[in-house]
C-alpha positions as CSV (number, residue, x, y, z in Angstrom):
1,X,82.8,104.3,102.6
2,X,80.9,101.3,104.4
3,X,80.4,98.0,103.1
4,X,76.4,98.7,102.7
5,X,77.3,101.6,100.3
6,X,79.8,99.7,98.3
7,X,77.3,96.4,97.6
8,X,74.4,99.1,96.2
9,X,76.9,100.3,93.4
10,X,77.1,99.2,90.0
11,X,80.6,97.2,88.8
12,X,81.6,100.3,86.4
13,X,81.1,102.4,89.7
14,X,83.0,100.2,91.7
15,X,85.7,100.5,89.4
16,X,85.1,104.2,89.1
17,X,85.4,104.5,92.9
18,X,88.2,102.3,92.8
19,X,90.3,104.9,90.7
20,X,89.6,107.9,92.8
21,X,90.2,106.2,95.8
22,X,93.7,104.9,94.7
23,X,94.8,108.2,93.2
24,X,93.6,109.6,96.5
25,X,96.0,107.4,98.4
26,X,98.9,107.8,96.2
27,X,98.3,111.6,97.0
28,X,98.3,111.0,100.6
29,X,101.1,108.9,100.5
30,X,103.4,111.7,99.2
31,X,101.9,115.0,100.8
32,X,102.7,112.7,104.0
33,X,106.0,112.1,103.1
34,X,106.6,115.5,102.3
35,X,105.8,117.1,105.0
36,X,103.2,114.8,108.2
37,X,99.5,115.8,107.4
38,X,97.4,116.6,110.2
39,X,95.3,113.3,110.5
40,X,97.5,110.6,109.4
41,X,94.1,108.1,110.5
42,X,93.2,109.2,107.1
43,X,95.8,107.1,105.2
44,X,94.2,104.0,106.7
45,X,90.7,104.6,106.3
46,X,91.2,105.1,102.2
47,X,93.3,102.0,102.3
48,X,91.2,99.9,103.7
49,X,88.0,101.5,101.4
50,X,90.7,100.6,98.5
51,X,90.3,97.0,99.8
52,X,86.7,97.1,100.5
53,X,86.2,98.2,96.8
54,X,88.7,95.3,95.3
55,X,86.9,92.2,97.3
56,X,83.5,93.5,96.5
57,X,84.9,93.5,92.6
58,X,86.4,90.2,93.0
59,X,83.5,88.4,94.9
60,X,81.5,89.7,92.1
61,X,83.9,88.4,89.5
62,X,83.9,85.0,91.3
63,X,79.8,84.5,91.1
64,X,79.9,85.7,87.5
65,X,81.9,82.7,86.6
């Protein structure tokens, strides 16, 4: 998910988004483990959409104040 999609959603989306994208990771995380996925590439794009989500939350947290 780019940075342009993630500014256009709403804060109970970004949270929304937020959840999927950390159970999605958790997921990852352990089929990986378990046995090597095919495209491990994949574990670092959700991260980093994980951390793309939580600064767009806080900077939004920050102006509200």
């Amino acid at each position: 998910m780019k940075q342009v999609d993630i500014k256009d959603l709403s804060v109970d989306d970004l949270t929304e988004k937020l959840q999927e994208q950390k159970d999605t990771l958790s997921k990852m995380k352990l089929s990986h483990s378990v046995s090597p996925i095919e495209n491990p590439m994949q574990i670092k794009q959700v991260r980093r959409t994980v951390a793309r989500l939580n600064t767009e939350l806080r900077k939004r947290a920050v102006q509200a104040k």
